[in-house]
C-alpha positions as semicolon CSV with decimal commas, in nm:
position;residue;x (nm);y (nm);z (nm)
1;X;-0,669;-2,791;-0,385
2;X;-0,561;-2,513;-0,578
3;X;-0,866;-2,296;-0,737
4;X;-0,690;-2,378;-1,097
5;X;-0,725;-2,781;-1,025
6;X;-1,062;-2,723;-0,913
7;X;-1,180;-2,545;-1,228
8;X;-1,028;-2,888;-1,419
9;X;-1,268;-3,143;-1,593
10;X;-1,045;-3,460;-1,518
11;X;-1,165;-3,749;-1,647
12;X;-1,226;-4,054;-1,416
13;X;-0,986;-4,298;-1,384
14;X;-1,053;-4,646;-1,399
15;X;-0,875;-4,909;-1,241
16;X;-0,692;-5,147;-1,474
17;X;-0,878;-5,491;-1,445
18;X;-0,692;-5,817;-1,267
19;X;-0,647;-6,083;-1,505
20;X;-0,899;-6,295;-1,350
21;X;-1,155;-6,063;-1,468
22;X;-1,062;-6,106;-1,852
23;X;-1,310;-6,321;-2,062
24;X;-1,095;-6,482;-2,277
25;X;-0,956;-6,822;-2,378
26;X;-0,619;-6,857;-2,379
27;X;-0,493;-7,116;-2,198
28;X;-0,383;-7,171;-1,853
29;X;0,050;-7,187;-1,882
30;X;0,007;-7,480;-1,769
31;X;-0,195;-7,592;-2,016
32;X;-0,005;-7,423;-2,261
33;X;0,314;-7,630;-2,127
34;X;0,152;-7,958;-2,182
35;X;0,003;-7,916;-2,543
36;X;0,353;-7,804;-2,638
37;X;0,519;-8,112;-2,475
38;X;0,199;-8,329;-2,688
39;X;0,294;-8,137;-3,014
40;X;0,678;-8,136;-3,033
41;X;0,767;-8,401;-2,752
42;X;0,781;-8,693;-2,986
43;X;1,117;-8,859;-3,031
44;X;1,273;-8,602;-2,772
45;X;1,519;-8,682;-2,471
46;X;1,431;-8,665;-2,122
47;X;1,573;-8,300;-2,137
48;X;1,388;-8,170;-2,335
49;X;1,047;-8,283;-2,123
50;X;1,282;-8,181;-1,771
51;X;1,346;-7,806;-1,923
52;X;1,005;-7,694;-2,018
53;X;0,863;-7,853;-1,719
54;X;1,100;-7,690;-1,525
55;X;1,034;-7,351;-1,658
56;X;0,664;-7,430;-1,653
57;X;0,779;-7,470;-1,267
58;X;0,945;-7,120;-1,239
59;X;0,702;-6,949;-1,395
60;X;0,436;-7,064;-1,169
61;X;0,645;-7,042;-0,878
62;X;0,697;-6,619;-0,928
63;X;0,393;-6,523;-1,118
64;X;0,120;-6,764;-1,071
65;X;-0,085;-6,991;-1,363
66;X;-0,230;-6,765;-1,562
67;X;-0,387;-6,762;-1,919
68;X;-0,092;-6,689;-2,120
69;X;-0,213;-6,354;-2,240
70;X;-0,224;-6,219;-1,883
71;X;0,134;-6,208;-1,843
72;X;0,237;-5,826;-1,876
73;X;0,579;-5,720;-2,008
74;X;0,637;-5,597;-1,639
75;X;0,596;-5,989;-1,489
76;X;0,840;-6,082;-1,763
77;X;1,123;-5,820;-1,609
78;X;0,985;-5,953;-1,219
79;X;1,102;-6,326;-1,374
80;X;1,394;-6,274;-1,516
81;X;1,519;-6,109;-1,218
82;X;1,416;-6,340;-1,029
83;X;1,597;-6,581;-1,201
84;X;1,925;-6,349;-1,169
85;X;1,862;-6,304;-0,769
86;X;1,837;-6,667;-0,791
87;X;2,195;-6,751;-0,906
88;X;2,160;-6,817;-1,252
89;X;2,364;-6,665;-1,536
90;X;2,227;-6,440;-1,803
91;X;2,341;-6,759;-2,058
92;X;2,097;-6,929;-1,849
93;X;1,803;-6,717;-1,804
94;X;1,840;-6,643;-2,152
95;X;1,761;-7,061;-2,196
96;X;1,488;-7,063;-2,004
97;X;1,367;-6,756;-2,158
98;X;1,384;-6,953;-2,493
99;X;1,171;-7,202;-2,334
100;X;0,940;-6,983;-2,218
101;X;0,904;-6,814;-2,568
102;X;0,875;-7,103;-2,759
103;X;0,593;-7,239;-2,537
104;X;0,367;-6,936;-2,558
105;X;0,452;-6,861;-2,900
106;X;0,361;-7,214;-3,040
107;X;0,012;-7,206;-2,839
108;X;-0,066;-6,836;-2,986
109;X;0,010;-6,993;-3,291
110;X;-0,193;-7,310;-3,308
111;X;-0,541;-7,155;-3,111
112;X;-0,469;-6,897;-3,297
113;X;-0,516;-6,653;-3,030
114;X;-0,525;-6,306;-3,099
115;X;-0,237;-6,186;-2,815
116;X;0,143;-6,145;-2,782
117;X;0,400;-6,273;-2,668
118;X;0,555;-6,063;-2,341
119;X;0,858;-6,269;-2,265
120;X;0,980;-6,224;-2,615
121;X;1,048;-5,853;-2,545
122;X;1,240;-5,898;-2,225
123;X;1,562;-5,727;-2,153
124;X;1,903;-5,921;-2,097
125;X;2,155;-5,729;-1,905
126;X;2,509;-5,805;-2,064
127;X;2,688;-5,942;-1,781
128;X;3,050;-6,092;-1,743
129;X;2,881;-6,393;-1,542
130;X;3,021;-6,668;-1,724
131;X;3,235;-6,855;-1,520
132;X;3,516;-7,036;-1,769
133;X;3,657;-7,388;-1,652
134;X;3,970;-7,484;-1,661
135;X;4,054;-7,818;-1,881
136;X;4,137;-8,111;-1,657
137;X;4,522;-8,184;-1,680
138;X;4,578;-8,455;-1,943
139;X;4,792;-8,640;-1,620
140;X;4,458;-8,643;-1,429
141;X;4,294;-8,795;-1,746
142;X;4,561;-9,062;-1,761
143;X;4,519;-9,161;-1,411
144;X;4,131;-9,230;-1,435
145;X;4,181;-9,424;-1,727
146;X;4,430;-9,626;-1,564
C-alpha cells in the first residue's frame, strides 16, 4: 500500500444486511397477493384472479417471496428483464408491471407500512416490439359463417 493510503483513517465498512435479517412486518408477496385478491376480487372475472396470480408467480419464480419492502430497485430492473429475455413485449411487461404495482401499493397502503414501492420506479425501454396483425379477409369471415 502506498505510504499516503496508509496514513488514511478509513472508516469501516459494513456489509449491507440480507433481507432476512430485517425486523419488520411487511408482508410476505405472497401474502400481499392474496389480501389484494380478498380486497378488490369481488365481482371480478377469472382474469383478473389468473393475472395477479400469475405475476405473484413470476415474481417468485426470479426473486424469491420476500416481505414486500425487501425488494430493491435493482431486483425490479433483474425482473423486468427477465421478463424481456423471456419473450414478452414491453406492452406486456409494462401489464404485469401494473400488476405488480398495484399489489404492493394497495398493501403499503392498507398496513400502512412505512416503505416504497420499487417496481413503481422501473425503467421501460421504448421498443418497436409490437407485432401488428393483419385483419382476417372479410372472404375468410364469410366462409366460417357459412
Amino acid at each position: 500500500m502506498g505510504v499516503r493510503l496508509q496514513k488514511l483513517d478509513i472508516p469501516e465498512l459494513s456489509v449491507i444486511p440480507d433481507w432476512k435479517d430485517r425486523a419488520d412486518d411487511a408482508p410476505l408477496l405472497s401474502e400481499a397477493v392474496e389480501f389484494y385478491l380478498e380486497l378488490k376480487g369481488h365481482g371480478r372475472s377469472k382474469t383478473f384472479f389468473r393475472g395477479a396470480n400469475r405475476t405473484k408467480e413470476y415474481v417468485i419464480n426470479v426473486l424469491g417471496d420476500r416481505p414486500i419492502s425487501a425488494y430493491s430497485t435493482s431486483d425490479a430492473g433483474k425482473f423486468r428483464d427477465w421478463l424481456l429475455d423471456k419473450g414478452l413485449t414491453v406492452v406486456s411487461t409494462k401489464r404485469v408491471f401494473a400488476t405488480i404495482k398495484s399489489i404492493i401499493n394497495l398493501t403499503i397502503s392498507e398496513h400502512g407500512l412505512n416503505c416504497t414501492n420499487n417496481f413503481s420506479r422501473t425503467f421501460m425501454p421504448d421498443r418497436d416490439d409490437v407485432k401488428k396483425r393483419k385483419p382476417i379477409p372479410v372472404d375468410e369471415i364469410r366462409k366460417i359463417q357459412q
